[in-house]
C-alpha positions as CSV (number, residue, x, y, z in Angstrom):
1,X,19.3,-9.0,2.5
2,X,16.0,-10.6,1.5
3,X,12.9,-8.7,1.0
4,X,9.8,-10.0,2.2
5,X,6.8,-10.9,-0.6
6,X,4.6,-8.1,-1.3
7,X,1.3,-9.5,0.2
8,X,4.0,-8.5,3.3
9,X,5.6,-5.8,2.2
10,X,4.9,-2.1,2.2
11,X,5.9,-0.2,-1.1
12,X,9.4,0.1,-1.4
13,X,11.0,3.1,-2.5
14,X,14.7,3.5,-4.0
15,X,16.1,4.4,-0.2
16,X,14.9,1.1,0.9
17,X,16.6,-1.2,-1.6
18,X,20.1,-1.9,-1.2
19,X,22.9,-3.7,-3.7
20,X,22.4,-7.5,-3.0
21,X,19.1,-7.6,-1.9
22,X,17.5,-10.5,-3.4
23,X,14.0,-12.1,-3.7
24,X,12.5,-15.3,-5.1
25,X,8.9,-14.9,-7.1
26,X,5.8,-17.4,-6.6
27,X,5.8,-20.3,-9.5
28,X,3.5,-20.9,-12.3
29,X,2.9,-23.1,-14.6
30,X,2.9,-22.2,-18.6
31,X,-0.1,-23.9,-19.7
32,X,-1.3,-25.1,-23.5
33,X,-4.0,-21.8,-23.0
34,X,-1.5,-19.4,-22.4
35,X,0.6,-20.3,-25.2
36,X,-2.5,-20.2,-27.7
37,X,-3.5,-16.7,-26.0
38,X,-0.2,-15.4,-26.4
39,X,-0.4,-16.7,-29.7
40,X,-3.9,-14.8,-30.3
41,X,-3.1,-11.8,-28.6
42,X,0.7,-11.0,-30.1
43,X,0.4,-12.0,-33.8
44,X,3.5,-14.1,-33.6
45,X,2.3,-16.8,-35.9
46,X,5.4,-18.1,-36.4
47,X,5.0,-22.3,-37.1
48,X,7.4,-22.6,-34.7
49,X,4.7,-22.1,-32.3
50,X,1.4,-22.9,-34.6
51,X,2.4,-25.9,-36.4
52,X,2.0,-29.3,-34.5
53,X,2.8,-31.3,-37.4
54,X,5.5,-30.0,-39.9
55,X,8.5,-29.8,-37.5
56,X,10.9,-32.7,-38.8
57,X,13.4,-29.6,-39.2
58,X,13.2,-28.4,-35.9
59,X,16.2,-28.4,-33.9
60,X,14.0,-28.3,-30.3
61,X,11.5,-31.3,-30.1
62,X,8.5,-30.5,-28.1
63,X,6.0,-28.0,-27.4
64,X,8.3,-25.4,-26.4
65,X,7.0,-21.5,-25.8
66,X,8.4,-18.2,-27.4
67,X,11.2,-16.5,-24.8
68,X,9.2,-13.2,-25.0
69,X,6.2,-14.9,-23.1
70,X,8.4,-16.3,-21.1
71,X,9.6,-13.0,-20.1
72,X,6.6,-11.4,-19.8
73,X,5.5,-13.9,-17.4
74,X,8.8,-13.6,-15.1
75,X,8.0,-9.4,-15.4
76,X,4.5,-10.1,-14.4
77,X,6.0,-12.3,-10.9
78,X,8.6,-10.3,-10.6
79,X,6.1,-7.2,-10.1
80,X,3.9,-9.4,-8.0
81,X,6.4,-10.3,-5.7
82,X,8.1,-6.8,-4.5
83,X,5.7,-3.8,-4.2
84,X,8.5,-1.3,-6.2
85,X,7.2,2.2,-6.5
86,X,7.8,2.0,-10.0
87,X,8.0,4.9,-12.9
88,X,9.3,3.6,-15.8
89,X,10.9,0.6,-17.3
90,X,13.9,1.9,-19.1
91,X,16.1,-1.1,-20.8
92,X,16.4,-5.0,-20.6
93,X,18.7,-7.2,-22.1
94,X,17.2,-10.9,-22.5
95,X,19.6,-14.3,-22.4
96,X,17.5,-17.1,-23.4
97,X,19.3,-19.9,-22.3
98,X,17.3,-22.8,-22.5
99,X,13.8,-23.5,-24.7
100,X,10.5,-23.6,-22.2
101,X,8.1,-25.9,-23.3
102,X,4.1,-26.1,-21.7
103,X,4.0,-27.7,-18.8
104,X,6.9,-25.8,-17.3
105,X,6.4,-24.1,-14.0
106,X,8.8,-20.9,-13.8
107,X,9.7,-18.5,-11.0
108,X,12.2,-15.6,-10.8
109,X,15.1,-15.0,-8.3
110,X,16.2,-11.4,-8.4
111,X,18.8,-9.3,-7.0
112,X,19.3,-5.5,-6.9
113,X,23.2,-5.1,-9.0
114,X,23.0,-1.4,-9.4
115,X,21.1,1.6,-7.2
116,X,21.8,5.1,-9.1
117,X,20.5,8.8,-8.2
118,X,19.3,11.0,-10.7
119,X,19.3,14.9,-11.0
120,X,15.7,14.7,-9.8
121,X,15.1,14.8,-6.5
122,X,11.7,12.4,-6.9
123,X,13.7,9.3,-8.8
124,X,16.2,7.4,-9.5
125,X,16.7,4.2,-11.4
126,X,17.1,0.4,-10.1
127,X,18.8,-2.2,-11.9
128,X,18.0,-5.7,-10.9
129,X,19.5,-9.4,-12.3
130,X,16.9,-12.0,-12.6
131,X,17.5,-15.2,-13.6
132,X,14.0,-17.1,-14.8
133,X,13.8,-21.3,-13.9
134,X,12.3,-23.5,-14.5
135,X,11.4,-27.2,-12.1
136,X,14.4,-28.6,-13.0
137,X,16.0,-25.5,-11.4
138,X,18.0,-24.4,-14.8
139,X,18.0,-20.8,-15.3
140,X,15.8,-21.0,-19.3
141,X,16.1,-16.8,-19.0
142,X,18.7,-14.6,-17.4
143,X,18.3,-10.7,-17.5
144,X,19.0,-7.6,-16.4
145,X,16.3,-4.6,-16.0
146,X,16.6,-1.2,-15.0
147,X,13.8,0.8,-13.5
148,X,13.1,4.1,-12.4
149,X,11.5,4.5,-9.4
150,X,10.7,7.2,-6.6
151,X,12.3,8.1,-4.0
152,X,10.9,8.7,-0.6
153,X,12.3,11.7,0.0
154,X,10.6,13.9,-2.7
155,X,7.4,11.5,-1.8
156,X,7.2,13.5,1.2
């Protein structure tokens, strides 16, 4: 089952997911700005990422982008794809497969792997695979989120 973009889509509660559903985010591009903003705005100074010059040690060549702005930019398309009446992000665990370099364009393809009740009647939790690519179609980031979210039922 696929669910229709958000600029579609009503807000989804837990009742209307269901195991397998899948959806595919919008593209972007990872520009030199974003990197430097990351940069600016995290702290993560590493030379890695700052240095243009001193890299004869490196084992990736290129201008390649840390995995955790990478992921924060599949969460962010993600969330802009599927209206999820979200309540909490609970746990993630992060593959990075392959280095992402600016100039990339990404997107996310998700699909719902786990649906799970809680003992409160107004959530439950969501666990969704999404597997980050880039152009080329490789997957550069693969992982797993869960989510608590409401349910319709104690909505009304």
């Amino acid at each position: 089952m696929a669910i229709n973009p958000a600029w579609f889509a009503p807000d989804l509660y837990w009742e209307d997911l269901s195991v397998g559903a899948q959806w595919r985010t919008q593209a972007r591009t990872i520009t030199e700005p974003d990197l430097v903003s990351w940069i600016n705005l995290t702290w993560l100074t590493e030379e890695l990422f700052t240095n243009l010059h001193d890299r004869g040690d490196s084992a990736i060549e290129g201008r390649f982008v840390p995995g955790a702005l990478v992921f924060a930019f599949a969460e962010a398309l993600t969330l802009g794809a599927v209206r999820i009446k979200g309540l909490a992000f609970l746990r993630s665990e992060i593959d990075v497969r392959r280095a992402t370099f600016v100039g990339d364009t990404i997107h996310v393809e998700s699909t719902v792997s786990a649906l799970r009740a809680t003992s409160k009647p107004d959530r439950a939790t969501a666990e969704t695979r999404n597997e980050v690519m880039n152009q080329r179609g490789e997957i550069v980031i693969a992982y797993n989120a869960l989510r608590m979210i409401r349910r319709r039922a104690a909505a009304s």
